[in-house]
N, C-alpha and C positions, 0 to 999 in steps of 0.2 A: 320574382317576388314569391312563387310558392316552394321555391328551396329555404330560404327566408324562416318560412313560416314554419317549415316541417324542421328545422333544425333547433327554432325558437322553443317547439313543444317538447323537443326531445328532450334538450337541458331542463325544463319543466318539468318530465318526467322521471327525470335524473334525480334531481332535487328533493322529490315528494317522496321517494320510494323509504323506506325505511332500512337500516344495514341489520343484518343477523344477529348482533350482539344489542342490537338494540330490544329487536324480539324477546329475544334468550331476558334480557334483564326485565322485561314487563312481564313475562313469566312465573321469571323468578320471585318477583312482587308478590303477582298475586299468589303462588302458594307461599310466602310467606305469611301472607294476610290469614291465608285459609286457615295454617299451622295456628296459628295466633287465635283463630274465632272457632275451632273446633271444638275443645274443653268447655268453654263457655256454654255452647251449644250443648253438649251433654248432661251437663250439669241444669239446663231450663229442662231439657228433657227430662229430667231423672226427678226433677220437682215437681212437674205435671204429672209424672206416673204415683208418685207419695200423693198428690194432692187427689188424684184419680179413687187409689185405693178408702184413703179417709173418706172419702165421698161416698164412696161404696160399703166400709164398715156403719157411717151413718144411719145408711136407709138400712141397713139390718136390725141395726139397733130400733130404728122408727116402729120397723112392722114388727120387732118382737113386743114393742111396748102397746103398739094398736092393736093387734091381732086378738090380744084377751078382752079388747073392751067392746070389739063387735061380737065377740062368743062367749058372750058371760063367763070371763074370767078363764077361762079353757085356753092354755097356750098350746100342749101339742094335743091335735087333735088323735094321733094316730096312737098314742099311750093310754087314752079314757078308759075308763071302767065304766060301769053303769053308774050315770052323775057323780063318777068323783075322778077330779083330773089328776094325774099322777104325776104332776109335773107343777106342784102344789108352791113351794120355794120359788119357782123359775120369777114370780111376781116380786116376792119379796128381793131376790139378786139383779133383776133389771133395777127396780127403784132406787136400791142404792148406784146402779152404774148409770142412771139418767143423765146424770151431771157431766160423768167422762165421754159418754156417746155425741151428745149433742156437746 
């Protein structure tokens, strides 16, 4: 009975085993798939990094608009003269780009 049985698992094992060309073509698959979803991939990348940057021009644009209204009206501090800020315009050019900033 136990020749039987070890001969019975063999052919089972025969069976299950998978052939080389079968490997090679699941493979082959999947870098096909890969080829296929890689562009894709770059391109969500490459809109996170745009989406990244405008996020980032934003808040500049935010803190040149706030920065004069906590220091009376003084956007760069390191240009002042004695109480008169030399960067006098910089108010009037943000307000007009408020619109494009935000």
């Amino acid at each position: 009975m136990f020749p039987q049985v070890a001969t019975m698992l063999a052919k089972r094992a025969e069976e299950k085993a998978f052939t080389l060309i079968e490997l090679l073509l699941v493979v082959a698959i999947i870098a096909l798939l890969a080829a296929i979803l890689l562009p894709a991939l770059n391109t969500a990348r490459e809109r996170a990094r745009s989406i990244a940057c405008a996020s980032s021009l934003r808040q500049i644009g935010l803190a040149f608009q706030l920065y004069p209204d906590d220091y009376n009206g003084y956007v760069c501090p390191t240009a002042m003269r004695v109480g008169v800020a030399a960067c006098t315009g910089v108010n009037i050019f943000l307000a007009g780009l408020s619109g494009a900033i935000l």
